[in-house]
N, C-alpha and C positions, 0 to 999 in steps of 0.2 A: 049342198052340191047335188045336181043333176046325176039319175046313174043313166043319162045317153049314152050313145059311145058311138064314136064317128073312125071307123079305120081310114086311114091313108096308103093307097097302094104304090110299092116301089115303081120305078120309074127305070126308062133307061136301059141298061147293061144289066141290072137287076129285076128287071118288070117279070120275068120267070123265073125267079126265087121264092121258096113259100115263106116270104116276111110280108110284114107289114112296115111301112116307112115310119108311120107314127101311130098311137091309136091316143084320143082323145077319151076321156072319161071326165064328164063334167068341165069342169074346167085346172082339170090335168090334163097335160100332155106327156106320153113320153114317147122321145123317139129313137128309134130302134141305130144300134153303132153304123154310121156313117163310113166309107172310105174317100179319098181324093180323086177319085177316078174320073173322068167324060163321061159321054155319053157313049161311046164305043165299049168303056168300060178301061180302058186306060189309065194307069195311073199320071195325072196330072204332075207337068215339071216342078224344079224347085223343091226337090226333096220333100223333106219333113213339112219344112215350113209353108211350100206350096200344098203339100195335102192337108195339111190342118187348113189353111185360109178354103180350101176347097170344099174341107166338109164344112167347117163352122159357116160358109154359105149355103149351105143344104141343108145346113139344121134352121137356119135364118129363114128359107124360103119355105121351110114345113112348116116352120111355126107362123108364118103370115099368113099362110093358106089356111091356118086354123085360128086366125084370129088373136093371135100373141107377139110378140116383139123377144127379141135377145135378154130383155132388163126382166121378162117374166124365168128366164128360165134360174132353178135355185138348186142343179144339180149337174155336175159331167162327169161320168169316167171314160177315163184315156187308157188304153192300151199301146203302147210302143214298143219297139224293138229293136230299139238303141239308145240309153239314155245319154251317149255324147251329143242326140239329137235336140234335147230337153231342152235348150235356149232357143233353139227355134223354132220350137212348137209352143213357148210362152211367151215371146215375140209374137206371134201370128194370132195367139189365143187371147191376146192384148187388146188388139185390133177389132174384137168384136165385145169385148166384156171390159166395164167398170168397176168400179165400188161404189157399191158394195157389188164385192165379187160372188159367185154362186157357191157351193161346193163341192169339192172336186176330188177324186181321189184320180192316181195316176198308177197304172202297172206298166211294171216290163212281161213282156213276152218273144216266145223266138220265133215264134212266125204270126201273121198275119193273113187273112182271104189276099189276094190278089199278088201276092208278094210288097200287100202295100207296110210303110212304114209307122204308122198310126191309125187309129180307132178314136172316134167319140161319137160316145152314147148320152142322151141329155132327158132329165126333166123338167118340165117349168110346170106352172099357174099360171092361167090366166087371171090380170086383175081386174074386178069389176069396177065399173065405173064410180062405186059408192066407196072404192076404200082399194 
């Protein structure tokens, strides 16, 4: 493994926050917890399940800008802040993962940035063409 390291700068409603969207190491990625939000900064409709489908397209669109697919990544944690939400956010979290699934650890928590109602943090591998 390469030790380059390629930062990804946040975007948006967050582009003046001191994160990083992702930072690439080799051919790791990890990228920094997601919310559902716009570009306004907005939490996006659809509850739970609309903000999951919203980050797991933001995790999707960092990871294409760095040269990875949804199938490299082999790690999430979710933070929520109502686990009556939990079918909805494995519905939506369906929609972008297979199996073999990644793995995943899941918290509650009682608040959230934004007043939003979930969090995912992810890391993937990129795979090389040879294997």
């Amino acid at each position: 493994m390469s030790g380059d390291r390629e930062f990804v700068a946040a975007t948006g409603a967050l582009a003046s926050a001191p994160i990083s969207a992702a930072v690439r190491i080799g051919d790791t990625i990890i990228v920094s917890g997601q919310l559902g939000i716009d570009e306004s900064g907005a939490l996006v409709p659809g509850g739970v399940g609309g903000q999951t489908r919203a980050i797991l397209q933001a995790i999707k669109d960092i990871l294409e800008g760095l040269g990875a697919s949804m199938a490299d990544v082999v790690q999430t944690r979710v933070f929520i802040t109502d686990f009556a939400t939990y079918a909805d956010y494995n519905e939506a979290y369906r929609e972008f993962f297979s199996e073999p699934f990644p793995t995943r650890a899941t918290l509650g928590t009682s608040e959230l940035a934004l007043g939003a109602g979930i969090e995912i943090e992810a890391v993937a591998v990129r795979r090389t063409t040879d294997g």
